[in-house]
N, C-alpha and C positions, 0 to 999 in steps of 0.2 A: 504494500500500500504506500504511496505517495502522499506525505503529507507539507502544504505548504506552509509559509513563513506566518499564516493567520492561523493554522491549525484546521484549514480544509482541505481535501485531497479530494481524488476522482474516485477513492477506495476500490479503485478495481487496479492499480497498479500501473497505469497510462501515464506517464511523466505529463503534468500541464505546463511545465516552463515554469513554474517559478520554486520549484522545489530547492528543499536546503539539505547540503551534506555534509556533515562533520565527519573530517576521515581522520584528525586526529585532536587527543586532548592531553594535557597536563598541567597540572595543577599543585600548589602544597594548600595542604588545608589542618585546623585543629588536630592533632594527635593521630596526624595523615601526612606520611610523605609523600603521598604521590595519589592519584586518582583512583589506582584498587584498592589500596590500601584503606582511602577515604568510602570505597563502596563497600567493604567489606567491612568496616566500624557501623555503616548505616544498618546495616543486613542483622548484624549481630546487635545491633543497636545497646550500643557502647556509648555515654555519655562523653560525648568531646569538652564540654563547657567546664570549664574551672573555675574555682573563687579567683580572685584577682585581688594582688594588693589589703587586704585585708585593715590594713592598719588607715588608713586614708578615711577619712570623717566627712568628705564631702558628700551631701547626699546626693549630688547630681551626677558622679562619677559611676560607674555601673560598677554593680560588685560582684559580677560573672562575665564569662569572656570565653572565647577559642583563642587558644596559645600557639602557633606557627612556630616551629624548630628553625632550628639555623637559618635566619631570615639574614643574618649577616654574610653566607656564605656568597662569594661569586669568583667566577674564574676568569679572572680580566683577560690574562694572556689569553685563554682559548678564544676568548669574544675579540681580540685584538682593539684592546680599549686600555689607553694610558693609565700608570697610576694615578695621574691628578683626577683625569676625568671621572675614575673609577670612584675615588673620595669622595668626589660632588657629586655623584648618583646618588640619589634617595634609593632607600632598601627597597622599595616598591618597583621601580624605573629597572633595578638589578635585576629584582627575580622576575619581571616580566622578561627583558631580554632573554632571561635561559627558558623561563617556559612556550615562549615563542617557539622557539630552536627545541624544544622538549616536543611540542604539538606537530609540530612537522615531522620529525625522526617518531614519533608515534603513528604517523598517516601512514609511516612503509618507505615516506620519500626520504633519501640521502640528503641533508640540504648543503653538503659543499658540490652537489650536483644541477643545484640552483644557481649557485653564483653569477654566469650572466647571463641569469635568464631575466626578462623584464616582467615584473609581478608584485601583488602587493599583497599585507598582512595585514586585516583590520583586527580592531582589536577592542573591545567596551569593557570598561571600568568602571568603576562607581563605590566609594565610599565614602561615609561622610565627612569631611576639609577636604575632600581634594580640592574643591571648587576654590577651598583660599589656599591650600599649598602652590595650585594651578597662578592662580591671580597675584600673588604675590611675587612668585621664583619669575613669571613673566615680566610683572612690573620692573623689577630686580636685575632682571638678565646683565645687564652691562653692566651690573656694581657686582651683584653677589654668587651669582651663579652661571657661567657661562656653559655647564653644562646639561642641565636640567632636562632637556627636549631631545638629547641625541641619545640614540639608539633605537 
């Protein structure tokens, strides 16, 4: 069955043209390194949410959370990304560049067998400050951050 990007299909398996395919994924999630890992916590339904911070009195701070492992990790040389640049990457900017490259080598495709091919990767994000991490490091570009938006 063909299902499209609104969740209707022709249900008899006829592609209509706007059908969507995910040929690969990866991900780190809560007390998940990787996306089986995180389906096989679901399956087993394994509490990923933690206390958080305990000691912190504010009451508008949440006091449960998913905790994400080595969010520091990144392998600059394999990405061919300068030490400086790599410093000025927010941990988010990092681990997106490897799960990009993670999502591709998940599809089946080699991606140094990409390299000049002409093509693109989108990508949506969303959590809540990105919108002033976004507005700011933009604002900022020539003072504070000149690298923020590469990769």
């Amino acid at each position: 069955m063909h299902i499209n990007g609104d969740g209707t299909g022709d249900g008899r398996g006829i592609p209509t043209g706007e059908e969507i395919v995910i040929s690969g994924m990866s991900g780190k999630f809560p007390a998940s390194k990787n996306v089986t890992e995180f389906m096989d916590n679901l399956y087993r339904k394994i509490n990923m949410v933690i206390e958080v911070e305990p000691d912190i009195q504010d009451p508008e701070y949440p006091k449960h959370g998913g905790k994400i492992d080595d969010i520091d990790k990144f392998d600059a040389t394999f990405f061919k990304v300068t030490k400086k640049q790599s410093l000025s990457l927010n941990a988010q900017c990092r681990q997106l560049i490897g799960h990009a490259y993670g999502a591709i080598y998940d599809s089946g495709i080699n991606p140094v067998q990409m390299q000049d091919e002409k093509l693109g990767i989108f990508i949506a994000s969303s959590t809540l400050g990105d919108k002033d991490i976004l507005t700011d490091n933009c604002n900022n570009m020539k003072t504070n951050n000149n690298f923020f938006i590469s990769g």
